[in-house]
C-alpha positions in Angstrom: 0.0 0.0 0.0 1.5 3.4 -0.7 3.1 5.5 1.9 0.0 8.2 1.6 -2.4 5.7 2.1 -1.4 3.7 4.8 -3.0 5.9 7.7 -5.5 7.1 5.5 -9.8 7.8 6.5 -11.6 7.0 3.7 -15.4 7.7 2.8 -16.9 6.5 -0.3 -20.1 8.0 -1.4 -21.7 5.5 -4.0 -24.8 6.8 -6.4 -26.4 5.3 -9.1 -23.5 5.0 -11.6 -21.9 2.6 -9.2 -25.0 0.3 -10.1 -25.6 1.1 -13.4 -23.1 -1.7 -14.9 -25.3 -4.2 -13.2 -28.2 -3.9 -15.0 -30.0 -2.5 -12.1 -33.7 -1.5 -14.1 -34.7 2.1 -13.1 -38.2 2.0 -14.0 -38.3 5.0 -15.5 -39.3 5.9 -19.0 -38.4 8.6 -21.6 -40.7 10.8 -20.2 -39.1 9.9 -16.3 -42.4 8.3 -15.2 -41.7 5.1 -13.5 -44.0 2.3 -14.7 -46.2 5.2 -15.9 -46.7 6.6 -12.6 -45.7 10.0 -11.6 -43.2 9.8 -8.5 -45.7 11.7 -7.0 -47.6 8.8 -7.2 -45.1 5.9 -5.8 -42.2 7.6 -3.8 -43.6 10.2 -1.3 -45.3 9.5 1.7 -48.5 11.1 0.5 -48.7 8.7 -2.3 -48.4 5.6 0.6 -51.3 6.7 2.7 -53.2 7.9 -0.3 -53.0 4.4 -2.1 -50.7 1.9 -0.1 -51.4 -0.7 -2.1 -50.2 1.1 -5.6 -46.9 1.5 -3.4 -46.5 -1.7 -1.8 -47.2 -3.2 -6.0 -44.5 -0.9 -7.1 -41.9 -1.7 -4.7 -42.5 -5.7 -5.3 -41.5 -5.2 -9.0 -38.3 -3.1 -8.3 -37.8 -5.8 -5.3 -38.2 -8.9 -7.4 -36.5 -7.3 -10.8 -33.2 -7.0 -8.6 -33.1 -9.6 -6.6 -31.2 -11.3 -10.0 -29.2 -8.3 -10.2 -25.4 -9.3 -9.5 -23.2 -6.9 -8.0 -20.6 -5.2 -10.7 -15.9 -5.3 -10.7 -16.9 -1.9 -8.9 -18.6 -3.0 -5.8 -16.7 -5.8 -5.5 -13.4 -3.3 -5.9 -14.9 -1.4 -2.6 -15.7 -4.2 -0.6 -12.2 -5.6 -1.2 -10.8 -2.0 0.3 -13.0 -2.2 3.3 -11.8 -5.8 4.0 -8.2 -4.4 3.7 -8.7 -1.7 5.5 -11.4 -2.2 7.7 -14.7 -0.4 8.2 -12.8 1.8 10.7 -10.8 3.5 7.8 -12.9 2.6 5.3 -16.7 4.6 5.3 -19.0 3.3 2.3 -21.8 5.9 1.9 -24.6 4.8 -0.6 -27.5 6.6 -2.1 -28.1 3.2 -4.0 -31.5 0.8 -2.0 -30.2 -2.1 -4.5 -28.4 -3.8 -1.7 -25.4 -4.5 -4.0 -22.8 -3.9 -2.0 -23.6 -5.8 0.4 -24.2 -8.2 -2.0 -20.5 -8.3 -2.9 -19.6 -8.5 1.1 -19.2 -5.1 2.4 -18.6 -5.1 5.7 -20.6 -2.2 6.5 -22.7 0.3 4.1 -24.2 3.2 5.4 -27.6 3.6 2.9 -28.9 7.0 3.5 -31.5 6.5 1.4 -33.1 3.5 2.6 -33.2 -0.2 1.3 -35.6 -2.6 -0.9 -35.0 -5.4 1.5 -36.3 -3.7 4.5 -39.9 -2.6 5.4 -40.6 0.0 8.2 -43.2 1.2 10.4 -45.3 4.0 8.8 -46.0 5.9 11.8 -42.2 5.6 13.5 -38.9 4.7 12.2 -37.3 3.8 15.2 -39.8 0.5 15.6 -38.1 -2.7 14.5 -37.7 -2.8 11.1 -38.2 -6.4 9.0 -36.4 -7.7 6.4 -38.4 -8.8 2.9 -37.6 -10.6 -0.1 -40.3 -10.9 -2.2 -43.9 -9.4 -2.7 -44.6 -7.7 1.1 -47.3 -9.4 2.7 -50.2 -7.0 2.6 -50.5 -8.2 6.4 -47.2 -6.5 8.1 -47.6 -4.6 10.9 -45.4 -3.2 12.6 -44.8 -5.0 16.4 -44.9 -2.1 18.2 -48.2 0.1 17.7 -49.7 -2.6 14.9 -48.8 0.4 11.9 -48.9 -0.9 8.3 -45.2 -1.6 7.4 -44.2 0.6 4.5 -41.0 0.0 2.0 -38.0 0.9 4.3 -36.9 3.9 1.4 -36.1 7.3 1.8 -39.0 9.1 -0.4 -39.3 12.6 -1.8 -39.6 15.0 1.2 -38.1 12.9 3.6 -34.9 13.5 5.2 -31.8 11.2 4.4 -30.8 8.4 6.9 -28.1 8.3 9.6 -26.6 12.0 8.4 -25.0 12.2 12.2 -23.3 9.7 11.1 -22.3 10.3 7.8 -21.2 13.8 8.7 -19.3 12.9 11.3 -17.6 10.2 9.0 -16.7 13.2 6.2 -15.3 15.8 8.4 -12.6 13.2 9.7 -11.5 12.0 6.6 -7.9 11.9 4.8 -9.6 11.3 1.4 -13.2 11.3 -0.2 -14.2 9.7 -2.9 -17.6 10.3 -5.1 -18.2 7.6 -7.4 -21.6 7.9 -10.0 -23.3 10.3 -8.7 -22.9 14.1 -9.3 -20.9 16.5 -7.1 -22.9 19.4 -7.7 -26.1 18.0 -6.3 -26.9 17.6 -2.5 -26.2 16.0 -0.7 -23.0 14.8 -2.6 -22.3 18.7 -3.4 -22.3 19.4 1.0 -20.0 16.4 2.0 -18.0 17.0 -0.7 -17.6 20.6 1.0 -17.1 19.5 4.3 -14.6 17.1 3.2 -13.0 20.0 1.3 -13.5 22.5 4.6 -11.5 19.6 7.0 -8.3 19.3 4.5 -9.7 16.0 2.7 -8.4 15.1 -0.7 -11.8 14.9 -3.0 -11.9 12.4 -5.6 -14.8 12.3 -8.3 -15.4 9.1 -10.4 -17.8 9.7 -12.9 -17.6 9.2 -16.6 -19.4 12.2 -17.0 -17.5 14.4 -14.8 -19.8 17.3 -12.4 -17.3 20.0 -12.0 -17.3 19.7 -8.3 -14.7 21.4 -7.5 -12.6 18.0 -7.0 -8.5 18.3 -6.2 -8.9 14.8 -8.7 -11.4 13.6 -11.2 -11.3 10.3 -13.2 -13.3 10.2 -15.9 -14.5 6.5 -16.3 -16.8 4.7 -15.7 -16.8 3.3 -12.0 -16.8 -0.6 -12.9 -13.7 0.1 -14.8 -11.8 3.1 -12.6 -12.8 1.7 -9.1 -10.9 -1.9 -9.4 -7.4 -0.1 -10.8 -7.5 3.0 -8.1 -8.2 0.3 -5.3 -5.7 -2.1 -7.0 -3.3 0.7 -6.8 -3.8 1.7 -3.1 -3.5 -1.6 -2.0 -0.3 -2.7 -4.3 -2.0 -5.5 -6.4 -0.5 -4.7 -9.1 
């Protein structure tokens, strides 16, 4: 491993680039409606109370459609690191609910935005959450106050997961990395400052680089960069 990386903090922030080698299906059509429905319409929690069941249905098929999704040479690249390295130096941040880096045997992954495989209590998120693997069972309530379990995911108008967390992760770190997802939109765009404000060096993957205001930008796509930067930090080469 290189001299400059041996005491290194690292945070990862994964978007949906890091997937998009996989296959992963978005849903989404030329027109950005997802299975013809407005996100208005699946992903807030208006549209859940409104009509749980359209939700519930809409979640199965992204559920189902991945669960033959295979994780890509770039998760598999950060899960190597953060075997190396540990999850004590090694922070991976994902926006991604695909579940593919755990998949490919993360230690740890910090998913801000929620996951398919998990269903939560509508009415608090601190109850026990469940896992699920299928089609939800239209009977889940939650344990606690008997609440219809809802899709465990981070919709429009809510507030990201575990941001103590994450914060505190970026404002100690040596180096941060943003790989598929743009460094101009938030919440990428404010860790990517903090990590700037605490003396971090900012690293942007993204084939279509954001103009971030990275110190280093490699413009590939992550499948590709993520297993030679990795291979060169830790000396496989």
């Amino acid at each position: 491993m290189p001299d400059a990386m041996q005491n290194a903090n690292i945070v990862i922030l994964s978007g949906a680039g890091l997937s998009a080698a996989s296959g992963v299906p978005t849903f989404r059509d030329a027109k950005g409606l997802w299975e013809g429905h407005r996100i208005e319409d699946v992903a807030t929690p208006d549209a859940w109370f409104r009509d749980r069941e359209m939700v519930r249905t809409f979640y199965d098929q992204r559920r189902i459609a991945c669960a033959s999704v295979l994780p890509n040479p770039g998760h598999s690249a950060l899960s190597r690191l953060q075997h190396a390295m540990s999850n004590k130096c090694v922070t991976l941040v994902t926006q991604n609910i695909d579940g593919l880096l755990q998949k490919a045997a993360a230690i740890d992954a910090i998913e801000m935005h929620g996951s398919l495989w998990r269903l939560r209590c509508e009415n608090d998120a601190t109850h026990p959450r469940v896992g699920v693997y299928g089609a939800q069972s239209r009977t889940a309530k939650c344990s606690v106050c008997r609440g219809w379990m809802r899709p465990d995911v981070v919709w429009f108008g809510e507030i990201p997961e575990y941001m103590d967390r994450i914060q505190e992760a970026v404002s100690s770190c040596s180096v941060f990395v943003s790989v598929g997802t743009s460094g101009v939109v938030y919440p990428a765009a404010g860790l990517v400052q903090v990590a700037k404000a605490h003396g971090a060096h900012c690293i942007e993957v993204n084939p279509k680089p954001s103009g971030g205001g990275f110190d280093e930008v490699i413009a590939a796509p992550s499948e590709e960069a993520l297993p030679k930067l990795i291979g060169q930090w830790l000396n496989e080469d």
